[in-house]
N, C-alpha and C positions, 0 to 999 in steps of 0.2 A: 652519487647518482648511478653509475655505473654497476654498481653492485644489486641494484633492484632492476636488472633488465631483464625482462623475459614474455615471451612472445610466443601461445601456442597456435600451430597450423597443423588442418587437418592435412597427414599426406597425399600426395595425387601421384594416382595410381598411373602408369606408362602401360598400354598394351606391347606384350611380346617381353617383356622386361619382369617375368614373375611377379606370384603375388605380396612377397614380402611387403610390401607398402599398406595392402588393401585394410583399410577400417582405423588405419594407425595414425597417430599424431606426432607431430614433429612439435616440439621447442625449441626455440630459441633462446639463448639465454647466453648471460654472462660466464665466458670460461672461467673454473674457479683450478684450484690447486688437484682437487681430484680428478679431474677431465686431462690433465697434461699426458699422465702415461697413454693412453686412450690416443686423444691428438697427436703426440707424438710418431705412435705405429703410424696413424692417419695419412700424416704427413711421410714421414718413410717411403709408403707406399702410391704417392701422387708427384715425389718429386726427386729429381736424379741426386739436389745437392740439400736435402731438409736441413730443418734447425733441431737441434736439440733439444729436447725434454726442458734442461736448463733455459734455454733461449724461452720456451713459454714460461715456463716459472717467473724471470726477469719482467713480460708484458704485462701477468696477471698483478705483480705490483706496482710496474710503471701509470705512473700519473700522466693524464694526457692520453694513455693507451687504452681501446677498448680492444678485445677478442670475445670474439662472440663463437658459439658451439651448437649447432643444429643437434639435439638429441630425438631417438627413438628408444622408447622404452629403457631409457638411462644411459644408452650409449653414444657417444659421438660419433656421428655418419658425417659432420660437416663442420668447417671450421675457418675464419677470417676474422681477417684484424683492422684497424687503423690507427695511426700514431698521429697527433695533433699535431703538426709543424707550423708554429705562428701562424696559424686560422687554417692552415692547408692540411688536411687528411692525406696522408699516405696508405695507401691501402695493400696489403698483402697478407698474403697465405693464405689467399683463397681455395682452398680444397674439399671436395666431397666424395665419401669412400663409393669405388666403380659400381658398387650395384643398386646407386640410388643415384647417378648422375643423370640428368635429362628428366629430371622430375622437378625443377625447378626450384630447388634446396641453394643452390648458389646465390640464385637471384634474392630469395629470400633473407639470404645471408647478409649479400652487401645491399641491399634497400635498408636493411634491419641499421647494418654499421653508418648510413647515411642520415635514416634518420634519428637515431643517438648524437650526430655528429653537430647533426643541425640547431640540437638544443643546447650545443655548449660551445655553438657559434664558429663553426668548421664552415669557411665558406668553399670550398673549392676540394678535389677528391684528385688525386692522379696514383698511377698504379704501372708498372709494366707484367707485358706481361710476352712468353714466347712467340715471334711471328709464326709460326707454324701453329699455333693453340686456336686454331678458326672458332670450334666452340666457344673459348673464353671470349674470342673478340670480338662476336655476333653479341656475346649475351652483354659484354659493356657495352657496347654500342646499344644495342633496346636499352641500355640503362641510363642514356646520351653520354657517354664518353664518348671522344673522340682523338685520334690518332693528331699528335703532334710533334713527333720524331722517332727517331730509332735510336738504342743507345747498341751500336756496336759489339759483337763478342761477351753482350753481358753475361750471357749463360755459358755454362759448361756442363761436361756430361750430358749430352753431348755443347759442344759448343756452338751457341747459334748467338743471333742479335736480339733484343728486346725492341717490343713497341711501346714507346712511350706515350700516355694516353693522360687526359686530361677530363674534366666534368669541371667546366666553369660556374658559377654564379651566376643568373639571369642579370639586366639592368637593374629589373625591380626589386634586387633582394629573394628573391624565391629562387630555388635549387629546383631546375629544371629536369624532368622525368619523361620517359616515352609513356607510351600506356603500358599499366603493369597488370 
């Protein structure tokens, strides 16, 4: 199932923020073995402690794991993941390269990995992510996450705390959403 995901949006363009975006389409789609090298710089360049080229190689075969790849014109501009834990999605590596950030390519990313998630029965989403990352934590929370502890010293380079956040399951079975 995994391997037929794909998702085109037209880009939206940011005033002040160049035109590279303007008339352009973005996809979404399943990361495959050619998009690693690609994701990997991606990743380099969005995070003090990235994973390895290898580490995506390992997801794009892991079972249970989707990464999904935001493309413009064949290139990765955007990249996340989620790993099935007994019905819980774990979500991480969320990144999008700096000159297409605040155009709403994240959001699109992990809505995307949720709703994948949802059709192979991921109830529940949590992620950390830096206290200091206010971007990231404005756009989970529009996305209903919610802060539900700190994990201490997670990070390093520099070394800070993670917020730990969570996206519950409704009563009713429906996977609750702000407006998107």
């Amino acid at each position: 199932m995994k391997d037929n995901f794909e998702k085109k949006i037209e880009a939206v363009p940011m005033r002040g923020r160049g035109e590279e975006a303007e008339g352009k389409c973005i996809t979404i789609c399943t990361m495959r073995k050619e998009h690693v090298p690609a994701v990997s710089l991606l990743e380099q360049s969005a995070f003090s402690m990235p994973w390895s080229a290898q580490d995506f190689l390992d997801m794009v075969e892991r079972e249970g794991a989707l990464y999904l790849v935001a493309l413009c014109e064949g290139q990765p501009i955007g990249v996340c993941g989620v790993i099935d834990a007994c019905g819980d999605g774990d979500i991480s590596n969320v990144a999008v390269e700096e000159a297409w950030r605040g155009r709403g390519i994240g959001r699109m990313l992990v809505t995307a990995l949720m709703e994948w998630g949802k059709e192979i029965g991921i109830r529940n989403y949590t992620l950390e992510v830096r206290v200091s990352n206010t971007a990231a934590i404005r756009l989970y929370e529009s996305l209903g996450f919610q802060s539900e502890g700190i994990r201490p010293n997670f990070y390093e380079k520099p070394r800070e705390d993670a917020l730990i956040m969570w996206k519950r399951q409704a009563e009713d079975g429906q996977i609750t959403m702000s407006e998107i």
